[in-house]
PDB file of N, CA, C and O in Angstrom, chain B, residues numbered from 101:
ATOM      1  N   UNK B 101       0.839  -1.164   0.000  1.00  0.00           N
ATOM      2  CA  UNK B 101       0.000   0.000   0.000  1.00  0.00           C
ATOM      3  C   UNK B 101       0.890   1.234   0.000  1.00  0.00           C
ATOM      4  O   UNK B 101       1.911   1.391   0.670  1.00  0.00           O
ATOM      5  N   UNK B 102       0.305   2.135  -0.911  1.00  0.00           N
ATOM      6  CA  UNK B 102       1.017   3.382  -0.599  1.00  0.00           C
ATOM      7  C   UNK B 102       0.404   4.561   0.085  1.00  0.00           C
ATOM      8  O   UNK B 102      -0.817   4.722   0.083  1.00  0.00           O
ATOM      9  N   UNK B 103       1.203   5.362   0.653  1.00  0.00           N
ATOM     10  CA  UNK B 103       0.570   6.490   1.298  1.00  0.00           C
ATOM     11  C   UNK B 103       0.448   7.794   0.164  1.00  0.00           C
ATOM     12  O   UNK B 103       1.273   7.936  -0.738  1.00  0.00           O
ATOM     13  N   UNK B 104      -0.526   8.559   0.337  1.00  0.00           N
ATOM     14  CA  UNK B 104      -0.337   9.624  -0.358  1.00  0.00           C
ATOM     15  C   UNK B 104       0.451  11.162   0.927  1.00  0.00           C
ATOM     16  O   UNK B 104       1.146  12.168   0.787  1.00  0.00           O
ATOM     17  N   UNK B 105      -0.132  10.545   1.882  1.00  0.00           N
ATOM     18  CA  UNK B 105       0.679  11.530   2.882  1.00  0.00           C
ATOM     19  C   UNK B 105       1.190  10.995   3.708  1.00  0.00           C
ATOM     20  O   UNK B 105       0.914   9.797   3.766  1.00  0.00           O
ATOM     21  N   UNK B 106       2.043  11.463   4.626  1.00  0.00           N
ATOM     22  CA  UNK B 106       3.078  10.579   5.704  1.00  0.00           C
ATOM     23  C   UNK B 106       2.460  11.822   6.842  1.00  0.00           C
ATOM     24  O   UNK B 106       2.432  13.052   6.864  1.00  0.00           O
ATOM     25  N   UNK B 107       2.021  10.747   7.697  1.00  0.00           N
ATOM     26  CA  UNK B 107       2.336  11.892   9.330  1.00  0.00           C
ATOM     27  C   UNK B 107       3.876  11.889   9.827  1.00  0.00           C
ATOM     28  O   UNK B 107       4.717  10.991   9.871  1.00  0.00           O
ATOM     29  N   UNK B 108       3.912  13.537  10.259  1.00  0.00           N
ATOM     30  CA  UNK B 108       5.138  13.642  10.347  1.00  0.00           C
ATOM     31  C   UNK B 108       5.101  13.288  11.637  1.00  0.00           C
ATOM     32  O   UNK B 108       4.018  13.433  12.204  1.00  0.00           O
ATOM     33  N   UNK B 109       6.364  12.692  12.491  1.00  0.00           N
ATOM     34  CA  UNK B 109       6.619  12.171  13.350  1.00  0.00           C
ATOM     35  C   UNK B 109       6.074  12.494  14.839  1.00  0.00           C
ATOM     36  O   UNK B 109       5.614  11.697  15.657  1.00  0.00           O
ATOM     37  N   UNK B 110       6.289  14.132  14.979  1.00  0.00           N
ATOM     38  CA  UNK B 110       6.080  14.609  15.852  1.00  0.00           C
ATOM     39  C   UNK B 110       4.422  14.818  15.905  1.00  0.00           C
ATOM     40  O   UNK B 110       4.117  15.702  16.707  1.00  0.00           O
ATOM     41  N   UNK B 111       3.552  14.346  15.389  1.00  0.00           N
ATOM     42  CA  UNK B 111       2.305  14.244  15.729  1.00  0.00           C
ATOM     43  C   UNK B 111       1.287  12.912  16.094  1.00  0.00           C
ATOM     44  O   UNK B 111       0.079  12.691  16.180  1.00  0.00           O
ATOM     45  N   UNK B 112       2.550  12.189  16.246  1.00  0.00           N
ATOM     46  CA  UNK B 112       2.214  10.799  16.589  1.00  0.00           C
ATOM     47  C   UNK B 112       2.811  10.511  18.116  1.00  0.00           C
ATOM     48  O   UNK B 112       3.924  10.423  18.633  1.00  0.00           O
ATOM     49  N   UNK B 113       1.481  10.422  18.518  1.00  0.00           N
ATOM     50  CA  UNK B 113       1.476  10.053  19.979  1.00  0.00           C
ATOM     51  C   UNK B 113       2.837   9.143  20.251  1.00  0.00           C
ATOM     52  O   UNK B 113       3.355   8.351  19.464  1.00  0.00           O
ATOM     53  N   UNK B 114       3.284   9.500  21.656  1.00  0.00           N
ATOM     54  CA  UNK B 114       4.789   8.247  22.126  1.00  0.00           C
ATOM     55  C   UNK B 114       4.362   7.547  23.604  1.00  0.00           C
ATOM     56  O   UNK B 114       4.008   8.123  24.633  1.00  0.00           O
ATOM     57  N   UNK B 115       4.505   6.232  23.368  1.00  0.00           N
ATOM     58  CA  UNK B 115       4.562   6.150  24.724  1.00  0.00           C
ATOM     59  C   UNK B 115       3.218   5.637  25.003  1.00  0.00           C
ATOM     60  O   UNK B 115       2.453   5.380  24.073  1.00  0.00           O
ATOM     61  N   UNK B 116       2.875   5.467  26.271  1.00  0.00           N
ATOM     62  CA  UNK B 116       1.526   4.998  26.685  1.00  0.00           C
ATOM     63  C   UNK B 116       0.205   4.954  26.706  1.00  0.00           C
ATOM     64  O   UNK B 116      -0.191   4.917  27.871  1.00  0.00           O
ATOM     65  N   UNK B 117      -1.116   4.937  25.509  1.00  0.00           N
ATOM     66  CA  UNK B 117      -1.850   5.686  25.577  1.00  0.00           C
ATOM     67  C   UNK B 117      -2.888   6.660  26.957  1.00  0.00           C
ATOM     68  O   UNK B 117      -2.401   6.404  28.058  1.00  0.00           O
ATOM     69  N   UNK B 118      -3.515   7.158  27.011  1.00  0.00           N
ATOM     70  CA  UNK B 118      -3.658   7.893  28.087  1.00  0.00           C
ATOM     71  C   UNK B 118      -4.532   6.940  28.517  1.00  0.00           C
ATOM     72  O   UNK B 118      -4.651   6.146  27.585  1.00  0.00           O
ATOM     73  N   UNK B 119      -5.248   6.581  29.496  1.00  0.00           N
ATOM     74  CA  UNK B 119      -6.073   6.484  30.617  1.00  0.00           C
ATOM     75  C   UNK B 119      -7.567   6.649  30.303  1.00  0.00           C
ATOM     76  O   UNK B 119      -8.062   7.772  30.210  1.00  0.00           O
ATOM     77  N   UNK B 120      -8.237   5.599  30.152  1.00  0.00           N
ATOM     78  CA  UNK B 120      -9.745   6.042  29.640  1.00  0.00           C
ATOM     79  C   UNK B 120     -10.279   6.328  31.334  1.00  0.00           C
ATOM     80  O   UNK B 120      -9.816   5.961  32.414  1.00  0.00           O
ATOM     81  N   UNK B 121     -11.357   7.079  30.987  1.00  0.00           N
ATOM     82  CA  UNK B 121     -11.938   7.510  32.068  1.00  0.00           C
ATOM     83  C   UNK B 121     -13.494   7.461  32.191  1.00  0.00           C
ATOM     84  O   UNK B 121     -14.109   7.904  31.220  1.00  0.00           O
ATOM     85  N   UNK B 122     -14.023   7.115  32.961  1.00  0.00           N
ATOM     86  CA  UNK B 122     -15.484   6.401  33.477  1.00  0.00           C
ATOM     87  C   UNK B 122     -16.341   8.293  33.520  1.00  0.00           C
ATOM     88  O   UNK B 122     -16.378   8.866  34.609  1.00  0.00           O
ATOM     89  N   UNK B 123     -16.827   8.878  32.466  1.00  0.00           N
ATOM     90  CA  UNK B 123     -18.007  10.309  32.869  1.00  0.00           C
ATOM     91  C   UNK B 123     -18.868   9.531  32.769  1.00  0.00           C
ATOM     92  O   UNK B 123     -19.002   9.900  31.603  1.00  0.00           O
ATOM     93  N   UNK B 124     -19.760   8.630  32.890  1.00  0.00           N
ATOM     94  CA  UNK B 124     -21.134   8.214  32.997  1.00  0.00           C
ATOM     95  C   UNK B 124     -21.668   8.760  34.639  1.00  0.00           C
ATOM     96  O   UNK B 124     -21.031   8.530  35.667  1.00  0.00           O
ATOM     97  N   UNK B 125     -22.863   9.454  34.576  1.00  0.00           N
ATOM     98  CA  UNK B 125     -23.115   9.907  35.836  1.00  0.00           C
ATOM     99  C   UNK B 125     -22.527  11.171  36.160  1.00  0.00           C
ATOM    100  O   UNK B 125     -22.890  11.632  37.242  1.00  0.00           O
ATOM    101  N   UNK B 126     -21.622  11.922  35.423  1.00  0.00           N
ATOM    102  CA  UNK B 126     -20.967  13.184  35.751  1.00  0.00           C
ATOM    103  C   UNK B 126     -22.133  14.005  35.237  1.00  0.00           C
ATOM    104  O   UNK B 126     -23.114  13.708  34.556  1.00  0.00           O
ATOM    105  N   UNK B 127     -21.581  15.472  35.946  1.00  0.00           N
ATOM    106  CA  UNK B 127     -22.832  16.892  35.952  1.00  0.00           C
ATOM    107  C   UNK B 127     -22.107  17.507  35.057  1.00  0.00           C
ATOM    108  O   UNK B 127     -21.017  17.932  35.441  1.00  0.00           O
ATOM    109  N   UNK B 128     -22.373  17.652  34.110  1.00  0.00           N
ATOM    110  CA  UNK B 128     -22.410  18.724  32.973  1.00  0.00           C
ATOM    111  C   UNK B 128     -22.665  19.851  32.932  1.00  0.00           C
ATOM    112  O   UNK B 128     -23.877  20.035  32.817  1.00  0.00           O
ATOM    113  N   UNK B 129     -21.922  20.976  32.982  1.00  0.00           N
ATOM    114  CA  UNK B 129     -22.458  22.505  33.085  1.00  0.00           C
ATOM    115  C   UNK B 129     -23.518  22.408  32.454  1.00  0.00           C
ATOM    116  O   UNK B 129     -23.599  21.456  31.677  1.00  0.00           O
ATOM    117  N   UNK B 130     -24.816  23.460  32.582  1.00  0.00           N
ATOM    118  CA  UNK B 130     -25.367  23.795  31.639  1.00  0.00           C
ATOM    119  C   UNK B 130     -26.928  22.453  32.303  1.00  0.00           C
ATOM    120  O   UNK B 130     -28.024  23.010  32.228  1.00  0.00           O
ATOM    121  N   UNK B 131     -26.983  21.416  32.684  1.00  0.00           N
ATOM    122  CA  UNK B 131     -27.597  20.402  33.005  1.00  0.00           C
ATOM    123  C   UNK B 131     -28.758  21.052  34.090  1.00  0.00           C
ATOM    124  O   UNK B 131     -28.929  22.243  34.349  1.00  0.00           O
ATOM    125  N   UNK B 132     -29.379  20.055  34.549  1.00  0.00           N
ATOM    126  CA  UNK B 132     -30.654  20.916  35.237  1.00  0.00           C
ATOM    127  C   UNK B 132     -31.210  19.611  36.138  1.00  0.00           C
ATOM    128  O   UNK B 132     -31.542  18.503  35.715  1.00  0.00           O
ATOM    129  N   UNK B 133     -31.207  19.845  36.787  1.00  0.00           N
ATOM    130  CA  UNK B 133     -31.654  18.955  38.104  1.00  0.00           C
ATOM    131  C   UNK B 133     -33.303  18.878  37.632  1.00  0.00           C
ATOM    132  O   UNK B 133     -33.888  19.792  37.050  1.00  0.00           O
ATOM    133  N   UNK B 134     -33.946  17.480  38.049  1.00  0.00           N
ATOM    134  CA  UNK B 134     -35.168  17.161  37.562  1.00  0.00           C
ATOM    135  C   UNK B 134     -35.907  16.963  38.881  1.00  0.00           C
ATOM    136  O   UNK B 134     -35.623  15.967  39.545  1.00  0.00           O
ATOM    137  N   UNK B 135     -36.722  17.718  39.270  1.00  0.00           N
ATOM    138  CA  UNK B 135     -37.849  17.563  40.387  1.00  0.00           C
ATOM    139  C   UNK B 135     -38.632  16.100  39.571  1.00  0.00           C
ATOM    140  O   UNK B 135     -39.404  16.160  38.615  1.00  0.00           O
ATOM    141  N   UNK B 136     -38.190  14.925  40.234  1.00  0.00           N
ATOM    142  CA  UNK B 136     -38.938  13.828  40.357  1.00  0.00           C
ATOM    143  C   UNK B 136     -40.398  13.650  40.654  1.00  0.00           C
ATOM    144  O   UNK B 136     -40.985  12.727  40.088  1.00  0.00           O
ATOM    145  N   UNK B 137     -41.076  14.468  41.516  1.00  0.00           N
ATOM    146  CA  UNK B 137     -42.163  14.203  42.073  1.00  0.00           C
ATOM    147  C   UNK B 137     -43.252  14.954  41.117  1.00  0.00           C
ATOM    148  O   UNK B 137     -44.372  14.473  40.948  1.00  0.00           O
ATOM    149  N   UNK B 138     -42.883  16.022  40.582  1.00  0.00           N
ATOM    150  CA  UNK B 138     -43.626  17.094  39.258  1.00  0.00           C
ATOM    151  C   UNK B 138     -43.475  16.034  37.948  1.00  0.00           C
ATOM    152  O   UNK B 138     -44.474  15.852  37.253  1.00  0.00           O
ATOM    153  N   UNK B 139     -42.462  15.475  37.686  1.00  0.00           N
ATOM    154  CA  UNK B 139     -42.247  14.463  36.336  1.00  0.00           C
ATOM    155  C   UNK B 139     -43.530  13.536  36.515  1.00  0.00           C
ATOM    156  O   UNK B 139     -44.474  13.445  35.730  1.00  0.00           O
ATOM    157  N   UNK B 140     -43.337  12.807  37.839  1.00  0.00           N
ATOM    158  CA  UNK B 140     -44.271  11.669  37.764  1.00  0.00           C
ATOM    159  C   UNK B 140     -45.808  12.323  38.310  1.00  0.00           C
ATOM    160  O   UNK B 140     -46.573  11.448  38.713  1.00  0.00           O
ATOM    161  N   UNK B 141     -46.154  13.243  38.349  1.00  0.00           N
ATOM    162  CA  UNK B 141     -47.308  14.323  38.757  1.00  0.00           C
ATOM    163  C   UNK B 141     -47.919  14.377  37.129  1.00  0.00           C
ATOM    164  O   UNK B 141     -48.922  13.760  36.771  1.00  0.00           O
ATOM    165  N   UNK B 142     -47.271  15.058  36.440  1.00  0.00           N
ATOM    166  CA  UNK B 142     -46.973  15.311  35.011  1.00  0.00           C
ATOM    167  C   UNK B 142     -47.502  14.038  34.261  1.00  0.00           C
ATOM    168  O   UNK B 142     -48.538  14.164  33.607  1.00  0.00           O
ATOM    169  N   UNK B 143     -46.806  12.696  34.310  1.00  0.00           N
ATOM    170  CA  UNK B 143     -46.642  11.625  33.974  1.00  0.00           C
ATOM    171  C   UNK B 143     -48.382  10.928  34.215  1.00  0.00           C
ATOM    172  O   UNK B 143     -49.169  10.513  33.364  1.00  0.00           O
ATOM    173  N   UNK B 144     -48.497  11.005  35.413  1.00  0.00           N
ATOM    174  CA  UNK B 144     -50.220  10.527  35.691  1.00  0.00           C
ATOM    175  C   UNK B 144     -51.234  11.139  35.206  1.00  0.00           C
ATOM    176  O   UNK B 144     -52.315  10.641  34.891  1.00  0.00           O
ATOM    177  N   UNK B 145     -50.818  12.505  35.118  1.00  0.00           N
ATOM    178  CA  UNK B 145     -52.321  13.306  34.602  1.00  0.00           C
ATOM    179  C   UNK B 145     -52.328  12.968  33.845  1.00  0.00           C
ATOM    180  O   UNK B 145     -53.351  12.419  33.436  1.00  0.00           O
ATOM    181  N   UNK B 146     -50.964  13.054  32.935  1.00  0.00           N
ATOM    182  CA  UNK B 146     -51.579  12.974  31.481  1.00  0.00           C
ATOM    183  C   UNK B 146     -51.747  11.160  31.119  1.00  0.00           C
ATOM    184  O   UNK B 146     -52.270  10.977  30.019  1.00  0.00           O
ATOM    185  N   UNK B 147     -51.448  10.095  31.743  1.00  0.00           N
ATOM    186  CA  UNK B 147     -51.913   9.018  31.335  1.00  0.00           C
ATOM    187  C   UNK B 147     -53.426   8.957  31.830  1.00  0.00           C
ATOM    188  O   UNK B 147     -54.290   8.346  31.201  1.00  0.00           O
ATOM    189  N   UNK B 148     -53.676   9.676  33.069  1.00  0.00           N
ATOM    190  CA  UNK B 148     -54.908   9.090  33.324  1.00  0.00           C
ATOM    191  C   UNK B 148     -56.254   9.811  32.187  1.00  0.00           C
ATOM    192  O   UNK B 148     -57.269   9.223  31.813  1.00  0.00           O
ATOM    193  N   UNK B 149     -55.795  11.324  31.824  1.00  0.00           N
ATOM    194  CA  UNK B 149     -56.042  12.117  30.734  1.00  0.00           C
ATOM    195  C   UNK B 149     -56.871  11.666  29.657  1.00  0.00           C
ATOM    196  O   UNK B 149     -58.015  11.790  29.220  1.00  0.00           O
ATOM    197  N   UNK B 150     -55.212  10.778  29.298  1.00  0.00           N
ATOM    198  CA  UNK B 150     -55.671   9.866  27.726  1.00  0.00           C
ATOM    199  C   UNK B 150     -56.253   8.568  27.936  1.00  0.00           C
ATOM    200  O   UNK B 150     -56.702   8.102  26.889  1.00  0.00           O
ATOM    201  N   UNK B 151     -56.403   7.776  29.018  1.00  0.00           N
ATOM    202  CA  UNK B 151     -56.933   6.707  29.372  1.00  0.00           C
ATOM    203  C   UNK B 151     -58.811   7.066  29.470  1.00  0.00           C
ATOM    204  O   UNK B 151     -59.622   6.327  28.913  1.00  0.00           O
ATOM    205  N   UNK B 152     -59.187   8.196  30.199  1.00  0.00           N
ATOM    206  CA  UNK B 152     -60.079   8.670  30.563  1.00  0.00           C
ATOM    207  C   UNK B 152     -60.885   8.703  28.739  1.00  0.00           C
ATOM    208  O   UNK B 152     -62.090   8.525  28.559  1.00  0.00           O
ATOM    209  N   UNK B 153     -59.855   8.973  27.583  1.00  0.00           N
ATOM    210  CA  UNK B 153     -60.222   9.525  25.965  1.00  0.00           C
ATOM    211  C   UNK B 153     -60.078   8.278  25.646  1.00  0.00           C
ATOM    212  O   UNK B 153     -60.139   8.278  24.417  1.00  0.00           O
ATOM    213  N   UNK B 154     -59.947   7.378  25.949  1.00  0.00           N
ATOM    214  CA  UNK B 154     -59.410   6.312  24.844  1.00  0.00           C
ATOM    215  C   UNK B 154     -58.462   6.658  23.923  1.00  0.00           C
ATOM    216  O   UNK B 154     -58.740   6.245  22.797  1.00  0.00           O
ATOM    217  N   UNK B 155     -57.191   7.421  24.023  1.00  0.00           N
ATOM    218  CA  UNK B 155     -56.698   8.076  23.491  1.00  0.00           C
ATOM    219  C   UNK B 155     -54.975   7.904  23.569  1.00  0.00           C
ATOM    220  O   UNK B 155     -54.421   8.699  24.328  1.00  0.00           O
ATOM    221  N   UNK B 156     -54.231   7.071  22.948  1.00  0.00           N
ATOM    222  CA  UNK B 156     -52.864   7.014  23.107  1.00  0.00           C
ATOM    223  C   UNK B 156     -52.277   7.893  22.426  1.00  0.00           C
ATOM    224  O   UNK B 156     -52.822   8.468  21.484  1.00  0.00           O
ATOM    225  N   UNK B 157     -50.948   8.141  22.855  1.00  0.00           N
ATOM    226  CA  UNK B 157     -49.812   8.941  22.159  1.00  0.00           C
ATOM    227  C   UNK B 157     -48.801   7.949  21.519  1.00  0.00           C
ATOM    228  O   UNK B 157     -48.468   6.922  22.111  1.00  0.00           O
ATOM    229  N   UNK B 158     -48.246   8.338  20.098  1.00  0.00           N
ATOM    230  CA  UNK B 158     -47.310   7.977  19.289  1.00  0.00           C
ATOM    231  C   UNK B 158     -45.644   7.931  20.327  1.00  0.00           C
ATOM    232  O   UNK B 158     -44.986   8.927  20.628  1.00  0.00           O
ATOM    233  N   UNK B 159     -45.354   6.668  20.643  1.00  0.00           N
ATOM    234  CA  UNK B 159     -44.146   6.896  21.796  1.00  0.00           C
ATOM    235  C   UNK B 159     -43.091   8.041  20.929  1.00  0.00           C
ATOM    236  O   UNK B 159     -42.479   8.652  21.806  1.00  0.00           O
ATOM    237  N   UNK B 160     -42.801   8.383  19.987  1.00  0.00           N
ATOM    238  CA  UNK B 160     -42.158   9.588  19.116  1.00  0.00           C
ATOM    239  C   UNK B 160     -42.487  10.717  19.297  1.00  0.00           C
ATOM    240  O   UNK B 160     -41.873  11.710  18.907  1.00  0.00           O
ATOM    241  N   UNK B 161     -43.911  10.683  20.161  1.00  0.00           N
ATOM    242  CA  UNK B 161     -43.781  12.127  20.463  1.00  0.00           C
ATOM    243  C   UNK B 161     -44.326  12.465  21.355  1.00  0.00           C
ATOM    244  O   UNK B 161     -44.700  13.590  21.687  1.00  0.00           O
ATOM    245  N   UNK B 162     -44.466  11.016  22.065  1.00  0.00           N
ATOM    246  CA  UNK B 162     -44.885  11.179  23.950  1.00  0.00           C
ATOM    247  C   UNK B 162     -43.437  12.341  24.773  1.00  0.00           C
ATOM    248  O   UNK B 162     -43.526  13.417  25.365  1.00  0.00           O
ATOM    249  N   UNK B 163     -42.269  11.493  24.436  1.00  0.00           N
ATOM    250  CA  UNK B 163     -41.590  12.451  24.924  1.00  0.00           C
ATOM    251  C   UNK B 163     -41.567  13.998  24.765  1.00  0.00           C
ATOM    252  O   UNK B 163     -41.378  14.714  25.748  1.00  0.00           O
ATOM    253  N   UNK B 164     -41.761  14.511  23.513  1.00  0.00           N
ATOM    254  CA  UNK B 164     -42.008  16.081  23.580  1.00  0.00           C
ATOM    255  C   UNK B 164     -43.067  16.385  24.428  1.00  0.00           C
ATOM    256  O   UNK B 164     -42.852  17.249  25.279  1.00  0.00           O
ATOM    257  N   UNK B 165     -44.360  15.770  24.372  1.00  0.00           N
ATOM    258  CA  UNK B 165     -45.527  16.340  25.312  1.00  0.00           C
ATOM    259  C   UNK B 165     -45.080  16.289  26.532  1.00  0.00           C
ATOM    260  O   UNK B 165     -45.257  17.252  27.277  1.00  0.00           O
ATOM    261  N   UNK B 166     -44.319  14.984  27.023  1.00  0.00           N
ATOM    262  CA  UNK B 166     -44.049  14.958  28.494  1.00  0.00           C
ATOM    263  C   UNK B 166     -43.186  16.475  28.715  1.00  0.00           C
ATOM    264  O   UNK B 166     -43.629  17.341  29.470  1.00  0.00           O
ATOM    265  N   UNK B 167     -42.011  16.630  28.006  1.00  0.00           N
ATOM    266  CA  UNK B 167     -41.149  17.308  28.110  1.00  0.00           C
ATOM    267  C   UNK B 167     -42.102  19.069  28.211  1.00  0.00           C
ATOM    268  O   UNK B 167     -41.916  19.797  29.186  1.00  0.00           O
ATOM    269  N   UNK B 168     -42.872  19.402  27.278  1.00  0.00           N
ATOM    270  CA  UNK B 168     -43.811  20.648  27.326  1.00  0.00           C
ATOM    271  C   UNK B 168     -44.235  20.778  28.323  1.00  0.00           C
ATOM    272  O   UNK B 168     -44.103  21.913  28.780  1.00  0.00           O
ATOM    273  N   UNK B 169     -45.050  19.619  29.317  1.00  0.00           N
ATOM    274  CA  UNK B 169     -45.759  19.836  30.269  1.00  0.00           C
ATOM    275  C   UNK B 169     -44.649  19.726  31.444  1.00  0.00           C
ATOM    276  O   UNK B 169     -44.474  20.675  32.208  1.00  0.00           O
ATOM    277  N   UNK B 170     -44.093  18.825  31.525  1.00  0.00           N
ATOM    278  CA  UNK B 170     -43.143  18.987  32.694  1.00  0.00           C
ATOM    279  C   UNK B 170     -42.459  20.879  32.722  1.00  0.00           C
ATOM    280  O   UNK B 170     -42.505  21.574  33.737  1.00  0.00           O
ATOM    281  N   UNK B 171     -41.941  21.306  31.500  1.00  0.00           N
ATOM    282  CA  UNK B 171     -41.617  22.492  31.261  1.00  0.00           C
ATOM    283  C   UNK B 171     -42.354  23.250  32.220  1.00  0.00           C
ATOM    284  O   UNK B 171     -41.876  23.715  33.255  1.00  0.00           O
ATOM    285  N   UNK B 172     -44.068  23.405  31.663  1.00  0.00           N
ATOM    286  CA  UNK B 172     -45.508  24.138  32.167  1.00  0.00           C
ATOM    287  C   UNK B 172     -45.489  24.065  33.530  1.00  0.00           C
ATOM    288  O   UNK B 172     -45.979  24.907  34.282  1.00  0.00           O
ATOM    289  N   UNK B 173     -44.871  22.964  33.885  1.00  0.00           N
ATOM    290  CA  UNK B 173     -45.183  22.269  35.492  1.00  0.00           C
ATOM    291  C   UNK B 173     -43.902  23.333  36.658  1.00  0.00           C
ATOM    292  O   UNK B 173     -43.952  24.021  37.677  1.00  0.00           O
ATOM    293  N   UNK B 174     -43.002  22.909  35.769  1.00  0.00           N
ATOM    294  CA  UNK B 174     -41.809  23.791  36.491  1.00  0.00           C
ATOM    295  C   UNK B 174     -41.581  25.320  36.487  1.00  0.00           C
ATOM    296  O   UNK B 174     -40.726  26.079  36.941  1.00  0.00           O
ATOM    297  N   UNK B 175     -42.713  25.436  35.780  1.00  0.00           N
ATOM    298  CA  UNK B 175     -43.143  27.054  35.937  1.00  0.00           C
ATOM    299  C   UNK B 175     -44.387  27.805  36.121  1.00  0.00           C
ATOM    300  O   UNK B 175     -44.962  28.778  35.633  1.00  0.00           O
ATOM    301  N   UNK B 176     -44.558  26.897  37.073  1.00  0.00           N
ATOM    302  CA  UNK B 176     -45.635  27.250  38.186  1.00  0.00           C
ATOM    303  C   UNK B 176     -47.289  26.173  37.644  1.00  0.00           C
ATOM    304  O   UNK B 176     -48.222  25.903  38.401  1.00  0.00           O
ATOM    305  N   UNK B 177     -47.225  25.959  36.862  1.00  0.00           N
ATOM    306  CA  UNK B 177     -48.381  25.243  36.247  1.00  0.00           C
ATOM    307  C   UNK B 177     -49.330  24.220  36.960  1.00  0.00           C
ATOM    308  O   UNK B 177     -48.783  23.118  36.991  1.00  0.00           O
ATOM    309  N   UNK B 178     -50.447  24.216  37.486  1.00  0.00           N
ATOM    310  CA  UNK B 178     -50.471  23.250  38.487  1.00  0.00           C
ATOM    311  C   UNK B 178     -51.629  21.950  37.640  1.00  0.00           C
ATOM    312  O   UNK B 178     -51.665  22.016  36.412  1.00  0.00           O
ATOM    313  N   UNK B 179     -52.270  21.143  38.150  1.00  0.00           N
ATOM    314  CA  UNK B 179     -53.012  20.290  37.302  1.00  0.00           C
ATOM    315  C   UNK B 179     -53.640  20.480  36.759  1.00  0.00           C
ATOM    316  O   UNK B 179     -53.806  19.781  35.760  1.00  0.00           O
ATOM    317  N   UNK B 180     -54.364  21.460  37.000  1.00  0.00           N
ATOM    318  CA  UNK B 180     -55.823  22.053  35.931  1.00  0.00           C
ATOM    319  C   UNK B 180     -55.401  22.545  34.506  1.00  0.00           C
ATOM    320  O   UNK B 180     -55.799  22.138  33.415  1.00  0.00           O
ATOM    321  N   UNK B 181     -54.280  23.755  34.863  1.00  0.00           N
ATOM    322  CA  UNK B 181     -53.811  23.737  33.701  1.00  0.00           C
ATOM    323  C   UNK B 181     -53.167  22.665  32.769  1.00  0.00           C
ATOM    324  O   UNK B 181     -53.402  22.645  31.561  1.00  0.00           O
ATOM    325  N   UNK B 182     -52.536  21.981  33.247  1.00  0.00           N
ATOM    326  CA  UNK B 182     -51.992  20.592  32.948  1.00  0.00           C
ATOM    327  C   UNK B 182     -53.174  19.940  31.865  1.00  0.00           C
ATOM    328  O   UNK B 182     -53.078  19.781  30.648  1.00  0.00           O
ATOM    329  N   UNK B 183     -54.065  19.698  32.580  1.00  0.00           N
ATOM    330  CA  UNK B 183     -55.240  18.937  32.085  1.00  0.00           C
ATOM    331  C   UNK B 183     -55.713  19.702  30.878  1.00  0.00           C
ATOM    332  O   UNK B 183     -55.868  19.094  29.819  1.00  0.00           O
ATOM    333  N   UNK B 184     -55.976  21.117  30.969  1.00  0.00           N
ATOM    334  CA  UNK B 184     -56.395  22.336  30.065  1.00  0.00           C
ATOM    335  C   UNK B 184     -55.381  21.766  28.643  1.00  0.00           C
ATOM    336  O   UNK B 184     -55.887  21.462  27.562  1.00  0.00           O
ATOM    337  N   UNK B 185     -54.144  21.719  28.885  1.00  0.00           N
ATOM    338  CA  UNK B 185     -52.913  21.854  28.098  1.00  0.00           C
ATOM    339  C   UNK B 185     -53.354  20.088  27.102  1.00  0.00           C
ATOM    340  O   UNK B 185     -53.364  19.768  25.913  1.00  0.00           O
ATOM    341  N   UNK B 186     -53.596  19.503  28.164  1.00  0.00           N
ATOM    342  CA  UNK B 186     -53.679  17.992  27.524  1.00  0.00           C
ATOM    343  C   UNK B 186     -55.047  18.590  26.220  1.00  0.00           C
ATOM    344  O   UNK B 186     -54.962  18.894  25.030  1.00  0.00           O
ATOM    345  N   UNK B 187     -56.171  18.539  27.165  1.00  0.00           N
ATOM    346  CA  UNK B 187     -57.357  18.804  26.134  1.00  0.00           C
ATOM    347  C   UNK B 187     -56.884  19.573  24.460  1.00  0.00           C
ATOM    348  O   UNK B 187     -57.283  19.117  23.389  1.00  0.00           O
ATOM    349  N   UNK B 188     -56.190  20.504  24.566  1.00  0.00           N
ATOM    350  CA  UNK B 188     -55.678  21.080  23.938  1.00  0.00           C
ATOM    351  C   UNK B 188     -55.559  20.370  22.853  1.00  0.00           C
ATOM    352  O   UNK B 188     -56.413  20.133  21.999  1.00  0.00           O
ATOM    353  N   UNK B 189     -54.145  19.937  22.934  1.00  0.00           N
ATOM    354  CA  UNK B 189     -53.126  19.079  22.574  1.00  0.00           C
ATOM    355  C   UNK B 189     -53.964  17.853  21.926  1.00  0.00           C
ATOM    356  O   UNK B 189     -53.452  17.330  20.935  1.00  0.00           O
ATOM    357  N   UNK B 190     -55.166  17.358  22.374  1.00  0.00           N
ATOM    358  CA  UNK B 190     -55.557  16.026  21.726  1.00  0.00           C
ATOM    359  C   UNK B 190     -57.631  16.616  21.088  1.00  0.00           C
ATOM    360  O   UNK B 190     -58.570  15.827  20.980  1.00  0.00           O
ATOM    361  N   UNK B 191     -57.677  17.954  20.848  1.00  0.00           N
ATOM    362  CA  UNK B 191     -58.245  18.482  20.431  1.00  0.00           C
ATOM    363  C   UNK B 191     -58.354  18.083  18.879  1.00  0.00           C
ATOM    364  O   UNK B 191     -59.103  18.712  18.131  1.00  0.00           O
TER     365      UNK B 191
END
C-alpha cells in the first residue's frame, strides 16, 4: 500500500496511551436537576387524561408532550392547567 501523505513524526502520539476515564453519571455545566415528584405528577395526569379519551400517544412524540408539560409544570403550572394543556393538545 502506498501512502499519499506521511504523518510527520512529531504528531504521533509516544509512549503509553492515556487512561480512559469512566463520565457516565458526571454533571455537565449547563444540566438541570429534575424535580422527580412534578415528572411523575406530570406523567399521571396525562396518562390518566388519555386513558379517561381512549386516546394514546405515538411513543415519538410522547416524549415532547411529556417534556412541554413537565416544562408548564416547572413554571408554576399546576393540574388544571396541565389537564387544560392535555385537552388542547388532543383536540
Amino acid at each position: 500500500m502506498k501512502w499519499v501523505y506521511e504523518i510527520p513524526p512529531r504528531y504521533i502520539a509516544q509512549g503509553a496511551p492515556p487512561e480512559e476515564s469512566n463520565v457516565a453519571g458526571t454533571i455537565v455545566a449547563g444540566s438541570s436537576a429534575i424535580d422527580l415528584q412534578k415528572l411523575q405528577m406530570v406523567e399521571t395526569v396525562l396518562e390518566e387524561a388519555l386513558r379517561a379519551r381512549g386516546l394514546e400517544i405515538d411513543p415519538a412524540r410522547r416524549g415532547a408532550v411529556v417534556a412541554f408539560l413537565y416544562d408548564y409544570a416547572m413554571k408554576g403550572g399546576n393540574q388544571d392547567g396541565i389537564l387544560m394543556a392535555i385537552k388542547a393538545l388532543v383536540a
